[in-house]
N, C-alpha and C positions, 0 to 999 in steps of 0.2 A: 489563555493563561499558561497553559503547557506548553508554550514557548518562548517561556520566562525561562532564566537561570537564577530561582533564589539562592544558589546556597553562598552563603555568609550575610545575606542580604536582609535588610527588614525591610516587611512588606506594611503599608501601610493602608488596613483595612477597614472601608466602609460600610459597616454589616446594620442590619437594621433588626438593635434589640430593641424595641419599643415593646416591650413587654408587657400582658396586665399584670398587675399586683394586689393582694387584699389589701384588707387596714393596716398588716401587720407587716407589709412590702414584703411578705412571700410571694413569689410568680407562680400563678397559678394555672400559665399555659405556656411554655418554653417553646413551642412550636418554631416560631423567628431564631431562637436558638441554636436548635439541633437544626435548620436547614443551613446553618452556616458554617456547621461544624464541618463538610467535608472540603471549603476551599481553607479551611486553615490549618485543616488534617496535611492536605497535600504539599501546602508552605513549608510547615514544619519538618514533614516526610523529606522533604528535599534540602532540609538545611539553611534552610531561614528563619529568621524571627517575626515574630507579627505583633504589630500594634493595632487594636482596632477601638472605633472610634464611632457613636453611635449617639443615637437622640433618646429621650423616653419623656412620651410627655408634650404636655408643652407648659412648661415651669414657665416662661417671663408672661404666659396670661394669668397665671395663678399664682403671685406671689403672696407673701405672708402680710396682716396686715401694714408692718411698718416699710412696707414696700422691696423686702429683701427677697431674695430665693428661696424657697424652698425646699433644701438640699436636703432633708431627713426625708424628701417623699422623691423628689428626684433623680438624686444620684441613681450613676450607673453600678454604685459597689453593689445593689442591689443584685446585679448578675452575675455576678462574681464566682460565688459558690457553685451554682449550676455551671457555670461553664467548665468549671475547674474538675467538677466531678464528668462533667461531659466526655471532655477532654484526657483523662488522668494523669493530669498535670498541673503544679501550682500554677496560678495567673498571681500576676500583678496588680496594681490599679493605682493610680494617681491622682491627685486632688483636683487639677486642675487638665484643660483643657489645651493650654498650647501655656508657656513663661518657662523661668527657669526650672520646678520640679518637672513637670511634663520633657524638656526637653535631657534634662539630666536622666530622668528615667529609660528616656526612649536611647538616648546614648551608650547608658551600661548594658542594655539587653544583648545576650549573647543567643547566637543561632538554640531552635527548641526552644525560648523562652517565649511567656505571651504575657502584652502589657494591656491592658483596658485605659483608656482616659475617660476623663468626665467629660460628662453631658453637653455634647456641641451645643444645645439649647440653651447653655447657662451664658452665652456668648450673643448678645444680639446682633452682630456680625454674620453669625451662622445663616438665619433667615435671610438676610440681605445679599447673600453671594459675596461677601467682602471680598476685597486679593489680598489684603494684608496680612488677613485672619487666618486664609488659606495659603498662603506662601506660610507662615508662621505653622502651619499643619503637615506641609509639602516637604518644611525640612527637616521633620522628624524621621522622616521616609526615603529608600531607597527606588521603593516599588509604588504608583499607587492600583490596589486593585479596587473597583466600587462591586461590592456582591448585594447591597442593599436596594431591591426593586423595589421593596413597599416606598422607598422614599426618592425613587429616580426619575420621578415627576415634581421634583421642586429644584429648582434653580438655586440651591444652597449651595456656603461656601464646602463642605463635604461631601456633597453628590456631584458638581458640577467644576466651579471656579477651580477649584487643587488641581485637577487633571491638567490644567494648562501648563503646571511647575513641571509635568513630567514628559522627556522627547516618546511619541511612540513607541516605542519598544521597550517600555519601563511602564505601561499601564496596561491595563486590561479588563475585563469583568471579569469576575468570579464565576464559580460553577451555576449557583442558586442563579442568578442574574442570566446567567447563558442559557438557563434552563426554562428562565420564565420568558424569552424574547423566543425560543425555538416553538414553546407548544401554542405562544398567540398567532405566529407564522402558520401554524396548521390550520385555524382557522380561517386567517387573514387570505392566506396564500395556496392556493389551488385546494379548498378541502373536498375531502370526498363528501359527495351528494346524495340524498339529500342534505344538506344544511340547515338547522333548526336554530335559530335565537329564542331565550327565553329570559325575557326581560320584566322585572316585579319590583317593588316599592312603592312610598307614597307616593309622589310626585312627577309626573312627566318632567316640568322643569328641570329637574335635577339628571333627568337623558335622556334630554333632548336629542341630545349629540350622536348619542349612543345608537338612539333609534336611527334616526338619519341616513346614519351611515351604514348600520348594519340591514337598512331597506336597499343598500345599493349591492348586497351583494349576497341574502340570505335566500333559502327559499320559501323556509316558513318562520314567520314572525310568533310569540305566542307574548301574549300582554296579560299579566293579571297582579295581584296588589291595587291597594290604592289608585295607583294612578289611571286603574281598567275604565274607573266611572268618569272619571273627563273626557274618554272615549264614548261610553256611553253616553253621556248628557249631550255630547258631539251631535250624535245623531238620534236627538231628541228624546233619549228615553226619558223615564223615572227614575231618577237614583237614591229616593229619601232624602236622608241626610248623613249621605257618603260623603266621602270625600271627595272635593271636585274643587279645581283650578281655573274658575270664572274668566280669565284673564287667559288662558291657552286651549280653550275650544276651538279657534279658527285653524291653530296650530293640528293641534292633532284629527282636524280633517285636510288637513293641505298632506298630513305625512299618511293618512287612510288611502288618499287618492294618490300620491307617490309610488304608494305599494301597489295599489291596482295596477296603475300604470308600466309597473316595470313586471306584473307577474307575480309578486310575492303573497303569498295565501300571510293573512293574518288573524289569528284566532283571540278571540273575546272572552271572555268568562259567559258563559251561556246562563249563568246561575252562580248564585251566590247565595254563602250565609250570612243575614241576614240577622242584626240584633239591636235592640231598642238603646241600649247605652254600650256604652266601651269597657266591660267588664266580663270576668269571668262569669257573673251571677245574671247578664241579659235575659231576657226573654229572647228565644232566637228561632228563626224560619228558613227555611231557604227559600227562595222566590227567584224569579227571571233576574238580571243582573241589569234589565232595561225598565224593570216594573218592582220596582225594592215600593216597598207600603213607608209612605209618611210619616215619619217618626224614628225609621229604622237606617241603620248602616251598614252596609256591606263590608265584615271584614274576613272573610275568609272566599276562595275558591267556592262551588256548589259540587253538588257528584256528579252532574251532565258534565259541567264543564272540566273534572277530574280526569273523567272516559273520555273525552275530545282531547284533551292534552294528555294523556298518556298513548292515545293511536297515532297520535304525531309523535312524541319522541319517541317510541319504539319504530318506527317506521324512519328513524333518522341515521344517518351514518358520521355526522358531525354534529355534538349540541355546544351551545356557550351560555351557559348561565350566569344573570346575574340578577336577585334581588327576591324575596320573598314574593308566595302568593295569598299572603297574607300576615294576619297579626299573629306572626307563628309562636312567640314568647307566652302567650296563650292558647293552653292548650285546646279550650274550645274552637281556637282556628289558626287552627295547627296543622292539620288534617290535607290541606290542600298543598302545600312545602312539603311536609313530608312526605306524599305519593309523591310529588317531582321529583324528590329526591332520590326516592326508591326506585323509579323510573328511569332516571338518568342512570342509575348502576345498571339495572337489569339492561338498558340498552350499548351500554360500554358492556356487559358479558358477553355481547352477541356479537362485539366487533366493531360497533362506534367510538370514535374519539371525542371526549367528554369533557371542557375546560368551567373548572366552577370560578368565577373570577368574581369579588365582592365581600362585602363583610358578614352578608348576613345569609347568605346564601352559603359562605362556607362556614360560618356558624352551625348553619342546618345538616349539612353533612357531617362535619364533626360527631354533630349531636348523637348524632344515628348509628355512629362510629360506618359510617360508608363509605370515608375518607379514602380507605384505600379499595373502595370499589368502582371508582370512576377514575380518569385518565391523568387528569392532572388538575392540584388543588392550589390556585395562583395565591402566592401572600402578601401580596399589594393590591388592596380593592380600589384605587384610585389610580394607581400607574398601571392596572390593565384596562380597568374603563378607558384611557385616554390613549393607550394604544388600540383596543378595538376601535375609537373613534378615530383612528389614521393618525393622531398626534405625534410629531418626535415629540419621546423623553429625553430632556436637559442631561439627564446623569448618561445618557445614552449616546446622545450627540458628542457630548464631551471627549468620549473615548474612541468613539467608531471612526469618526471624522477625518482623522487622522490616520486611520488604517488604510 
């Protein structure tokens, strides 16, 4: 992007405000915000204009009942104010998406100014990669930059199809984008050793992928959440009435024997907590995580397996996290997240590089406010799943291809 020449030019910005908001559409986490404030800092520094352009939501699955949009819960003006205070500078905002006010607006903008559009989501073109939609986006713009990682694993007309309106040397990624493709390269690409995966949630199905691939290159695996017990039931333990994926037992002893095969030490939950209903009021036990008593579920991490997973990631020189080691939204098992999470800092203080990529994993850090004690905190939990899993991203391809 720093060898662009914005000045007089407008830059036409893909940033991903997908914001949460309360009842009352205050954002109650700008995060996605403020990481995109310093590619539209340096636009602007340089004497261009920015238009940017952004999803929140997904309005066409939730429409009102008489089947209209939603635009009191949708719209992007909802960002407006934060940016603007971000920024210290008025923003813009337009009603629409791409027609004549959008393109009237994007027209008058003068270098230093900043215009927001509505909700590429209001267009169902947007999901489908249209060209139409995205020529009609392309020539609002002189520049297109995409900075939007959380959304550069979809093939939309805004992360992908636009880039095509623009020759080479008129597109680019943004800083935030450039930043989240360099720290999964330190993982991906020669990291220092050892290398620890730490992989948590319900469901194996859900990374599969994730495992796969990160048994071809990791050196210690560590499995805990929900999906521990499909491992366990694997080989044959007790798991009550955990959670287990009857349908991917065979699976997750074909990837047990994969790891053996190639070397990779893989760690289980030695122990779990252990509680009669799904509630903060259970009756609860820790017990072996192969010998859970009848009636009972494992939703948390146990303390053997706390001390085993914490002498691995201190002992690590590269981790990558993603997913809970339990039902951390409860505080009763909570307990096993949050030592990993504390863990992973303490081990980035001593010199490890430390990638939390996920939603609920950087959830947990957040929480802890540890955010800034570990290496780097990715803000696309689905476009770095799919770049660990060796995937090009579409928003990715789009631009590089051509370089």
């Amino acid at each position: 992007m720093k060898n662009i020449d914005f000045k007089d030019k407008k830059a036409l910005i893909r940033v991903d405000f997908n914001v949460p908001l309360d009842k009352n559409y205050n954002i109650t986490d700008d995060t996605r915000i403020q990481a995109a404030l310093p590619t539209i800092q340096y636009i602007l520094d340089n004497g261009g204009a920015v238009i940017l352009m952004s999803h929140l939501g997904r309005p066409l699955k939730k429409l009102n009942e008489d089947g209209s949009i939603n635009v009191a819960k949708f719209t992007l003006k909802h960002t407006v104010n934060r940016l603007s205070e971000s920024l210290g500078r008025p923003v813009q905002f337009v009603t629409e998406t791409v027609g004549n006010a959008a393109s009237a607006a994007a027209s008058a903008l003068k270098a230093g100014e900043v215009l927001v559009l509505e909700n590429t989501r209001f267009q169902k073109e947007e999901s489908k990669g249209d060209e139409s939609f995205a020529k009609q986006l392309a020539a609002l713009g002189d520049i297109y930059i995409n900075d939007a990682f959380g959304t550069a694993h979809r093939a939309h007309a805004s992360t992908t199809t636009v880039a095509q309106f623009f020759d080479a040397d008129s597109k680019s990624f943004g800083f935030l984008l450039n930043k989240e493709l360099e720290n999964a390269k330190k993982v991906t690409e020669n990291p220092a050793r050892p290398l620890t995966s730490i992989v948590g949630g319900a469901k194996v199905s859900d990374k599969i992928l994730l495992l796969d691939k990160m048994i071809e290159f990791v050196d210690n695996l560590i499995i805990g959440g929900g999906m521990a017990y499909t491992f366990m039931k694997a080989q044959g333990g007790n798991i009550g009435h955990s959670l287990c994926e009857e349908d991917k037992l065979d699976l997750a002893l074909n990837l047990l024997e994969k790891a053996k095969a190639r070397g990779v030490k893989v760690y289980l939950p030695e122990d779990s907590i252990a509680a009669d209903q799904f509630s903060e009021s259970a009756d609860k036990q820790a017990a072996a995580s192969n010998d859970i008593p009848d009636g009972y579920m494992g939703l948390d991490i146990g303390p053997k397996a706390i001390e085993s997973f914490k002498e691995v990631v201190l002992a690590s020189k590269t981790i990558v996290w993603n997913g809970p080691m339990g039902v951390f939204e409860m505080e009763s098992y909570a307990k096993g997240t949050k030592t990993i999470a504390e863990t992973v800092a303490a081990a980035t203080q001593k010199g490890a590089f430390s990638l939390i990529g996920g939603g609920d994993s950087v959830a947990a850090v957040k929480t802890m406010k540890l955010d800034d004690q570990v290496s780097y905190v990715s803000t696309g939990g689905g476009a770095m799943l799919e770049l660990l899993e060796g995937k090009v991203l579409p928003g990715v391809k789009a631009i590089s291809e051509e370089k």
